[in-house]
N, C-alpha and C positions, 0 to 999 in steps of 0.2 A: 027518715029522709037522708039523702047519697048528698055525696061531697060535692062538690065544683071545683072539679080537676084543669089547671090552666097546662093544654098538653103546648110544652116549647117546640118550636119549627126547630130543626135541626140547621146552623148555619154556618157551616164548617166548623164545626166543635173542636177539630184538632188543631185549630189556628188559635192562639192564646186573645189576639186583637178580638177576634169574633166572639170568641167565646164568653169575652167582658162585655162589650160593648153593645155587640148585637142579641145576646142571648141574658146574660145577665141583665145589660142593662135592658135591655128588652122590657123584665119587669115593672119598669116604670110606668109602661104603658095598657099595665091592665087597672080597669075600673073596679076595682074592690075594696072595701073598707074593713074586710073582715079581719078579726086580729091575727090569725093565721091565716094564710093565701098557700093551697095548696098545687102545687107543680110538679111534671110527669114528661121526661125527654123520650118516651117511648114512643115508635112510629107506626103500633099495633090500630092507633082511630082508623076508622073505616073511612076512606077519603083523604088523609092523610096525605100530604104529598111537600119534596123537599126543594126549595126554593134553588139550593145548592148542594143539591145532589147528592149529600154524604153521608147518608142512610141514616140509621139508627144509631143514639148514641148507648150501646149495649153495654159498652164498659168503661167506668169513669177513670182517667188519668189522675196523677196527682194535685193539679191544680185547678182539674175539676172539683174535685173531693173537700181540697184546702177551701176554695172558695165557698161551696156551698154552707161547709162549716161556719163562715160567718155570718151565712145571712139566713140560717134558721130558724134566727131569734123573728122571721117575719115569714118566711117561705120555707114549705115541710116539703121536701122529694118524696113522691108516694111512687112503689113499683108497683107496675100493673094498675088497670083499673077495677073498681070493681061493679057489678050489672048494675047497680040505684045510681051510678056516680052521675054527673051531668058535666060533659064534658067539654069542653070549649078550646079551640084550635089557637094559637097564639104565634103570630108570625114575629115578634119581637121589635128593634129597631127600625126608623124609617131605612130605608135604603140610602146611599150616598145620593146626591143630589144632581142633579143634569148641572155640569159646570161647578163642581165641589173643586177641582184640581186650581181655577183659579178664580174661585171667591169661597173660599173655606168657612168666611163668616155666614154660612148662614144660621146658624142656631139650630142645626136640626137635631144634632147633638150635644150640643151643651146640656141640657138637660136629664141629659142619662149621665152625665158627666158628675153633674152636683147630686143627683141619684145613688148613685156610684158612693160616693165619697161620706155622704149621710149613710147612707146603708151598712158600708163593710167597716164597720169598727172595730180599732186596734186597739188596746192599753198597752202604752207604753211606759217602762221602768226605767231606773237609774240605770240598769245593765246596757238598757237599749241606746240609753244618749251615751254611756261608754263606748260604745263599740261604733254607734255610729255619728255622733253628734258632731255638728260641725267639719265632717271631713269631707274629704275629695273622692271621686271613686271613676276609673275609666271603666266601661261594660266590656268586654271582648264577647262577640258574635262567633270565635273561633270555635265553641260547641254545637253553635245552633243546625247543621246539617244533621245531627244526630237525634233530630227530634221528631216526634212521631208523624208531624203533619209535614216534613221537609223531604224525608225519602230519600237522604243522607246527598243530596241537592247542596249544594254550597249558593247560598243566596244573602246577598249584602254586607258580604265579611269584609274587611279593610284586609287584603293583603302581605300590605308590610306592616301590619299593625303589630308586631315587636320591635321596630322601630320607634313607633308612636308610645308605644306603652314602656319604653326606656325613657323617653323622652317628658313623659308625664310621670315617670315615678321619680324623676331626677327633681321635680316641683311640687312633690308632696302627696300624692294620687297612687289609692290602691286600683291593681287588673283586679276586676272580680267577674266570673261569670256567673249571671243571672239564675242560670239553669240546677246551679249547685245553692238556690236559695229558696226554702217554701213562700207562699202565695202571703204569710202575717209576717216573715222577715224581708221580704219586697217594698210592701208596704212601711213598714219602720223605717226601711234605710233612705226611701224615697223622700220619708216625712223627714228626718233631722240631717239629713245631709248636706254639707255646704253648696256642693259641683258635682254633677255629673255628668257626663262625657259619653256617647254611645254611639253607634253605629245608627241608624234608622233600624229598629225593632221594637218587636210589640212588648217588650219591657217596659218600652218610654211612656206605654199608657198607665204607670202608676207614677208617672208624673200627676194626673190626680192626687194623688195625696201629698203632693209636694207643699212646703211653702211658699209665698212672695220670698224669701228672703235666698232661696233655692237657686243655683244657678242652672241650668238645662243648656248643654249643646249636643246637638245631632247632626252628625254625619251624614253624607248621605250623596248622591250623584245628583244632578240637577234633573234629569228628567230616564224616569223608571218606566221599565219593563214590566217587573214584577208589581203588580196592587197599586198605578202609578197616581190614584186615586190619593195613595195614602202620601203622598209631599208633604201636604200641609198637617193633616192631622193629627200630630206633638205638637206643632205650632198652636193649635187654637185650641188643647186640653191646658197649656202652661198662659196661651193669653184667657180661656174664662175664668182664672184661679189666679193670674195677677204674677205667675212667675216669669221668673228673667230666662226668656229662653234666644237661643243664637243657632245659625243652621251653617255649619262649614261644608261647599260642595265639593266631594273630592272626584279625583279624574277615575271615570268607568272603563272596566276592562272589558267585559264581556257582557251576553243578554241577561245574565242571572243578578244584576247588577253591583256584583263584586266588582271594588275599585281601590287605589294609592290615593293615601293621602300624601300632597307637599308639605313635607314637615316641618320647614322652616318657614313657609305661608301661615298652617296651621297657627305655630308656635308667636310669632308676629302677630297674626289676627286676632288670639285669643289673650296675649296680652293690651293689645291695646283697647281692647273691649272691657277690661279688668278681670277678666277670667283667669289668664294666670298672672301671678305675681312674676317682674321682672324681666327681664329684655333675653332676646335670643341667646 
């Protein structure tokens, strides 16, 4: 008797947000009890067709790779299929919601959220609360055109953010870009972290694994060009999990919605919020 191959819909794989959310967590929403659950991102099923358009996923990135690494322990990537298998098409995550942008509460994801979070287990060590336990960390976006699914596009970067990022190391906050972190040290620094501090990116979605005790502020213009869907979506992964999350809107430059932050607004608002310690 042949497997039951769950083939994943392709849903822009090269976007980090999709790739967890709508594809990962996707999983959530197949009906199987079996102790392995095998899955298959090839677009070779006859019939086959991609909701967003970005073909086959032929070759896996590194945090494709990373991730699937941890949730082996329940889903086997099988390549190719083979003639006995019984194959079953899998479109993944609902889609965002008519009216997501202003009522984010509806729970259509929260549930691939606590999926998510049950799923991709860390062990964390004493090395790990050394390095990252209890500290401050601002994200810099300044690599993020250089990623495969950006097309070297400069999208949501802060600007004058060396400004910002003198201004927050002068208060105890490492610059760290994301991009220089694998997909199980993402997850650690997101879990024991005191503050973090980011632009709007799909980084902020391992605020899942954050604590209540976690501070979360995002950046970000009031109203987006790019995915303008996603406003809210760091706001309701930090309120289903109970963390302290703040959204500072800084002034937009252009359509790719690159903007300046007010530094001394910033620095003002995020103190009296208790974000940072002490007066401008």
């Amino acid at each position: 008797m042949g497997r039951v191959v769950y083939n994943i819909e392709n849903r822009h794989h090269l976007y980090m947000y999709h790739w967890f959310i709508y594809m990962l967590g996707g999983l959530n929403f197949i009906n199987d009890n079996s102790d392995k659950i095998y899955i298959n991102f090839d677009n070779g099923t006859p019939g086959h067709s991609y909701t967003w358009g970005n073909g086959s996923l032929t070759e896996f990135l590194g945090f494709h790779k990373e991730s699937l690494d941890l949730i082996k322990h329940k889903f086997e990537v099988v390549d190719g299929f083979n003639s006995d298998d019984t194959i079953i098409r899998h479109h993944g995550s609902p889609n965002w919601s008519v009216g997501y942008l202003k009522d984010y509460k509806n729970g259509n994801l929260r549930s691939v959220y606590r999926f998510l979070k049950e799923l991709m287990l860390v062990e964390i060590n004493d090395s790990d609360v050394k390095k990252y336990g209890g500290k401050k960390f601002y994200i810099s976006r300044n690599k993020s055109h250089k990623l495969a699914g950006n097309n070297g596009i400069k999208r949501r970067q802060i600007l004058n953010s060396d400004e910002l990022e003198t201004k927050l190391e002068e208060r105890g906050f490492d610059t760290i870009y994301l991009e220089d972190y694998d997909v199980v040290e993402k997850i650690k620094l997101f879990t024991l972290s005191d503050t973090i501090i980011s632009p709007n990116s799909a980084g902020l979605l391992f605020s899942i694994f954050s604590k209540p005790t976690t501070k979360i502020v995002e950046i970000n213009v009031g109203q987006m060009n790019f995915a303008p869907v996603m406003i809210n979506g760091y706001r309701d992964i930090c309120e289903t999990f109970g963390v302290e999350y703040h959204f500072f809107e800084s002034d937009k430059v252009d359509e790719f919605d690159n903007s300046n932050v007010d530094i001394n607004k910033f620095i003002i608002d995020m103190c009296d919020l208790g974000v940072l310690d002490g007066n401008l």
